[in-house]
C-alpha positions as MATLAB code, in Angstrom:
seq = 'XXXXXXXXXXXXXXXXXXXXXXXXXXXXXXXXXXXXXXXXXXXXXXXXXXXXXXXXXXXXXXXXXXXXXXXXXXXXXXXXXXXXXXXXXXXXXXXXXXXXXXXXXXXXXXXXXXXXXXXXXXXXXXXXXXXXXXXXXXXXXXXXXXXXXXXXXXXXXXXXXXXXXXXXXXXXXXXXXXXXXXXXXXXXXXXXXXXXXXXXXXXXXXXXXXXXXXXXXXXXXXXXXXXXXXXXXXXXXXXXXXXXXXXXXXXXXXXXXXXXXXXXXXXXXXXXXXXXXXXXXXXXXXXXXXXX';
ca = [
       0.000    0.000    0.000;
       1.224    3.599   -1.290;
       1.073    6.476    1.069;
      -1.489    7.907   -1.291;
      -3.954    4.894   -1.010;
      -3.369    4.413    2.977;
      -4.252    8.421    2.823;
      -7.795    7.707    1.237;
      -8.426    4.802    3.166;
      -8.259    6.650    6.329;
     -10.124    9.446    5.505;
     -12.751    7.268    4.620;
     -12.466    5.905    7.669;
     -12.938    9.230    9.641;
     -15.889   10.065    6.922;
     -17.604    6.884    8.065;
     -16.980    7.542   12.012;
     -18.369   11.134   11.315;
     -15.758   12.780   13.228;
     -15.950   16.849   13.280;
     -12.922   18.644   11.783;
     -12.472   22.722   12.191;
      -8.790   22.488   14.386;
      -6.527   22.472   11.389;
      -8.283   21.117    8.770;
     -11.819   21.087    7.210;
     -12.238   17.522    5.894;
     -11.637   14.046    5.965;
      -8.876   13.857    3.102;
      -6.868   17.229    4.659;
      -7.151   15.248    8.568;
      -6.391   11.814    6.817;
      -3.325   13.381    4.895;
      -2.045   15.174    8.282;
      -2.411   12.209   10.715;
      -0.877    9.801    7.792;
       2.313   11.943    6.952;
       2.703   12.990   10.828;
       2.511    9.152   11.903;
       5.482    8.428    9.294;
       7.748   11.395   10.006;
       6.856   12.776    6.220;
       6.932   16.030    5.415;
       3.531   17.478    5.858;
       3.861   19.984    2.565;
       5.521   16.972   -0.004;
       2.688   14.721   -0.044;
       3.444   14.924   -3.628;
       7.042   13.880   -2.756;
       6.176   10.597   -1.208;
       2.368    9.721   -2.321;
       4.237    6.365   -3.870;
       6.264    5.506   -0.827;
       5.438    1.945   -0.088;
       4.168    1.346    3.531;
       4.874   -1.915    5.520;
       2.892   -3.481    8.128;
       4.556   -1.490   10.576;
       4.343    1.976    9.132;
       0.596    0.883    8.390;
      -0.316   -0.014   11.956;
       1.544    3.717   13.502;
      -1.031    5.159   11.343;
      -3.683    2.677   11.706;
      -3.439    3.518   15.341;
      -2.795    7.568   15.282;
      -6.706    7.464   13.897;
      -7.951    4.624   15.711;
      -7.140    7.710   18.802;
      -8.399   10.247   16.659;
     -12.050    8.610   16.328;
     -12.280    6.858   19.685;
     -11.260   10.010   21.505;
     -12.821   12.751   19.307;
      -9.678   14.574   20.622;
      -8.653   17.214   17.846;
      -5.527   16.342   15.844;
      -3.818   19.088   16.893;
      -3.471   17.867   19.962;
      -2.768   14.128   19.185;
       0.281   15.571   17.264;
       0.392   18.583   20.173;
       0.864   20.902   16.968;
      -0.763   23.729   14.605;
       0.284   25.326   12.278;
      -0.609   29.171   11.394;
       0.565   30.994    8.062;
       3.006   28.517    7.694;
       4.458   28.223   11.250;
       4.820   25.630   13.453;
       3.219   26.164   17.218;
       3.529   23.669   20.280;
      -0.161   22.752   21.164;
      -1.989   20.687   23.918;
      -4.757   20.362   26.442;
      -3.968   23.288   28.066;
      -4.736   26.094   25.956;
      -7.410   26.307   22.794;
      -6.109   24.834   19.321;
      -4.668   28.121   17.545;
      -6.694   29.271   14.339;
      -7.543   32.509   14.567;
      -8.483   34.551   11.369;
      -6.176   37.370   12.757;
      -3.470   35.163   11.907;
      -4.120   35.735    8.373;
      -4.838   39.633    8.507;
      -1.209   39.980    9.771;
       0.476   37.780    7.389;
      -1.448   39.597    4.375;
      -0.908   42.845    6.050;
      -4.572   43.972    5.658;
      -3.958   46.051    9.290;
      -0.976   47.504    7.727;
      -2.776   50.580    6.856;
      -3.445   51.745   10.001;
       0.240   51.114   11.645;
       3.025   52.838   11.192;
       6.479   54.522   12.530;
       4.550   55.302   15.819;
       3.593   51.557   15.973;
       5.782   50.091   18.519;
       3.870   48.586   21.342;
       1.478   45.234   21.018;
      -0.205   43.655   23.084;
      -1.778   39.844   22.230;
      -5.043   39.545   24.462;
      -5.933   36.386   25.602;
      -3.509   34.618   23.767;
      -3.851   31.200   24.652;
      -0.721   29.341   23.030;
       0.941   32.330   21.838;
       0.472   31.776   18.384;
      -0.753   35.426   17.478;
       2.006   37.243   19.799;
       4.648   35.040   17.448;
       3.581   36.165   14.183;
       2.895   39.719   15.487;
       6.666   39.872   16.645;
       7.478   38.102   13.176;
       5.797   40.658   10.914;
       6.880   43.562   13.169;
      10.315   43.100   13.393;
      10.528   46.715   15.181;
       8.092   46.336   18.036;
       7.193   44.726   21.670;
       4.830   42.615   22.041;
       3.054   41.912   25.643;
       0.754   38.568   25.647;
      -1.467   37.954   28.114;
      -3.599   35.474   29.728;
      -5.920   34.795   32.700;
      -5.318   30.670   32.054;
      -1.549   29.860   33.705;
      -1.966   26.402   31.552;
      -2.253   28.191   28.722;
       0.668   30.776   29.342;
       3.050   27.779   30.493;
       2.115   26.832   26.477;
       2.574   30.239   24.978;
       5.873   30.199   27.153;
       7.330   27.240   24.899;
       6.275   28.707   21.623;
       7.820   31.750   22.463;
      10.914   30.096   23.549;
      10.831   27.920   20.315;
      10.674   30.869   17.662;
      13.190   32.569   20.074;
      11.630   35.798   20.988;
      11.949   35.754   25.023;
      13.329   39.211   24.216;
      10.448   40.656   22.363;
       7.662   39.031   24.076;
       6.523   39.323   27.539;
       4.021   36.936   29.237;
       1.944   38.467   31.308;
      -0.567   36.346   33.529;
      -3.588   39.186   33.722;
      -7.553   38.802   33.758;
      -8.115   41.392   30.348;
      -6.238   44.669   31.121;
      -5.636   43.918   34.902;
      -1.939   43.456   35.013;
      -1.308   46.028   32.228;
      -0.719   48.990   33.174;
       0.504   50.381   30.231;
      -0.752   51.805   26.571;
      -0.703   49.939   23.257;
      -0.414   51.022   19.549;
      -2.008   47.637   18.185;
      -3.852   45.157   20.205;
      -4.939   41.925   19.087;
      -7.508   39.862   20.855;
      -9.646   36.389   19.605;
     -11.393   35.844   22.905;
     -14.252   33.535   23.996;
     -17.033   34.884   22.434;
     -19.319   31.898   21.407;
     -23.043   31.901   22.737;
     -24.876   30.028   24.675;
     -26.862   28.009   22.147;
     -24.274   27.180   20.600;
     -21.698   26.095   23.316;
     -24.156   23.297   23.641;
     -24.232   22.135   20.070;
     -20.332   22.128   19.596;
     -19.170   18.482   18.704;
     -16.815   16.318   20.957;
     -13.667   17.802   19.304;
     -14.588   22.017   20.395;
     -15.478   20.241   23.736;
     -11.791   19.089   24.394;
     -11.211   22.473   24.756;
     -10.723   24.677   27.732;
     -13.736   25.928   28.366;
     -13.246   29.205   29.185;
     -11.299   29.845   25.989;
     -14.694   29.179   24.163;
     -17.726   30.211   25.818;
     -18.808   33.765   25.919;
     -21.988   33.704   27.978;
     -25.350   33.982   26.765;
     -24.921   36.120   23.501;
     -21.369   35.838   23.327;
     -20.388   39.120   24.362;
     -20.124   39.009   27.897;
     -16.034   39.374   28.042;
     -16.162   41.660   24.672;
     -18.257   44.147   26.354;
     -15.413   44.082   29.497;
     -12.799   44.195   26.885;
     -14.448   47.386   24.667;
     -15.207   49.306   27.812;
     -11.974   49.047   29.317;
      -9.665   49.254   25.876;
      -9.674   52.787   25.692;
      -7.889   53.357   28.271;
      -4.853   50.870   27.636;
      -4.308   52.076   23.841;
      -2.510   54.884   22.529;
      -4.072   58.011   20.592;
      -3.787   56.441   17.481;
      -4.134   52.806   18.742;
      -5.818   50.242   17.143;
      -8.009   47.029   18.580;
      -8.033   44.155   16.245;
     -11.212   42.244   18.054;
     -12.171   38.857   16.040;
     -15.799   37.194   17.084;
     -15.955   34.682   14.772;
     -20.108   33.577   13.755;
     -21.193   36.328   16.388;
     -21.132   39.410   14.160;
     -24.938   39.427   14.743;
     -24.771   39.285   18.402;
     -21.880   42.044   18.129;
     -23.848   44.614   16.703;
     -27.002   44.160   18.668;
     -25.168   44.593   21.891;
     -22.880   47.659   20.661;
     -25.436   49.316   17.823;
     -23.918   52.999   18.156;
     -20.438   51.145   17.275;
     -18.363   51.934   13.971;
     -16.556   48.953   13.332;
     -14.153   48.455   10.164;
     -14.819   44.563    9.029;
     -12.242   43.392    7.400;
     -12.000   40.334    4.766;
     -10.642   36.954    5.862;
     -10.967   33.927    4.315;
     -14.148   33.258    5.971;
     -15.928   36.542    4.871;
     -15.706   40.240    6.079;
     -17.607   39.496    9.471;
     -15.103   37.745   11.778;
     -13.267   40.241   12.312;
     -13.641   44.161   13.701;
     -11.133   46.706   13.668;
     -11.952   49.445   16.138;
     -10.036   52.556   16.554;
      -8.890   54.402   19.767;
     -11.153   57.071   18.621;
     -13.812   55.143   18.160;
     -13.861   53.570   21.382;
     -13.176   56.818   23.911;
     -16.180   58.578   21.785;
     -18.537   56.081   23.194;
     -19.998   54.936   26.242;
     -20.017   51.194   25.990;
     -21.950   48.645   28.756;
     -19.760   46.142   30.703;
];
């Protein structure tokens, strides 16, 4: 058996156990074709390269087993493998902090918040930044600024802590263990925040694989807004004059504009659609008086 044909037998194999994918991957081919070259120690961008590798009964069983975990545990992949990878870069993942894959990601890679940075940009701040992933790439694309990243979640901070490590950037990122602005005391030109922000309703729909996740990294209380409304109201305060918040919230855009109707928001284009995520300005915010 080719790598290629063990590939398609396995994803029908996770298309038959109707597992949920959304943690790396979006289907049953893409998961099969991860688990498969991550079981053999392939590449996981030459599946060209090796799609005719012949498999023995030992390189069949590793990945026989890798999904055999995968569908009994509805555990995402990312954290069988205890990676993710984000425009291209490689994070450490695990239990302790939400699988990275937020749509900010892509907005600094493709520098669509470009246009509102510039020479005065030199202080960033990642809010609730689970693994890190977004404080990396930040640092990465902004080779000229600080970056503070902060959590309320020690688990996940002790994660971000490795990543940061790992990319070696202990000198341009600073963990900061804070509930929102708490432990911040000081003023930022960008910040970048994909909190909790899913509702209710649909906290109790998510499959098996969203509820291997911390918690508190997902749910954002009855309409979703319950720590955006903390995190809008207190913002102002802890960004510069020309700062900018860079606020993803995902499905919720509905939710978002009931609960802050007054707000100008600039909604900018991901590959999911313009309504993921919001781009507020320091002016913006201080003009308005916003509920907590």
């Amino acid at each position: 058996m080719t790598v290629l044909e063990m590939i398609e037998r396995m994803a029908a194999r996770l298309d038959e156990a109707g597992v949920s994918f959304g943690h790396g991957t979006t289907n049953a081919r893409d998961e099969a074709a991860w688990l498969t070259l991550w079981a053999l120690g392939l590449p996981l961008d030459d599946l060209d390269g090796v799609a005719a590798r012949e498999l023995d009964r030992a390189d069949q069983a590793r990945v026989n087993a890798l999904i055999d975990e995968r569908i009994t545990t509805r555990m995402p992949a990312a954290y069988l493998t205890q990676e993710a990878w984000l425009q291209g870069v490689r994070f450490h993942v695990d239990e302790r902090a939400i699988v990275p894959r937020s749509f900010i990601a892509e907005l600094l890679a493709d520098g669509s918040i470009d246009p509102w940075l510039g020479e005065h940009t030199r202080t960033v701040l990642d809010l609730c930044t689970g693994n890190g992933s977004l404080a990396v790439l930040a640092a990465m694309a902004y080779p000229d600024v600080q970056v503070e990243a902060a959590d309320l979640s020690e688990d996940a901070l002790a994660v971000a802590r490795i990543n940061v490590d790992r990319h070696g950037l202990t000198e341009r990122i600073r963990l900061v263990h804070s509930d929102l602005f708490e432990a911040l005391p000081g003023r930022y030109d960008l910040i970048l925040c994909n909190p909790p922000y899913v509702n209710t309703l649909s906290m109790a729909a998510l499959p098996a694989e969203y509820q291997a996740e911390p918690d508190m990294a997902l749910a954002g209380g009855e309409d979703g807004m319950d720590l955006v409304r903390r995190i809008l109201s207190e913002a102002p305060a802890h960004m510069n004059d020309h700062g900018v918040l860079v606020l993803e919230i995902g499905n919720e855009r509905e939710h978002f504009e009931a609960a802050f109707p007054f707000l100008e928001a600039v909604w900018l284009d991901t590959s999911a659609g313009p309504d993921m995520v919001a781009l507020l300005t320091h002016e913006t915010l201080a003009a308005q008086t916003l509920p907590r």
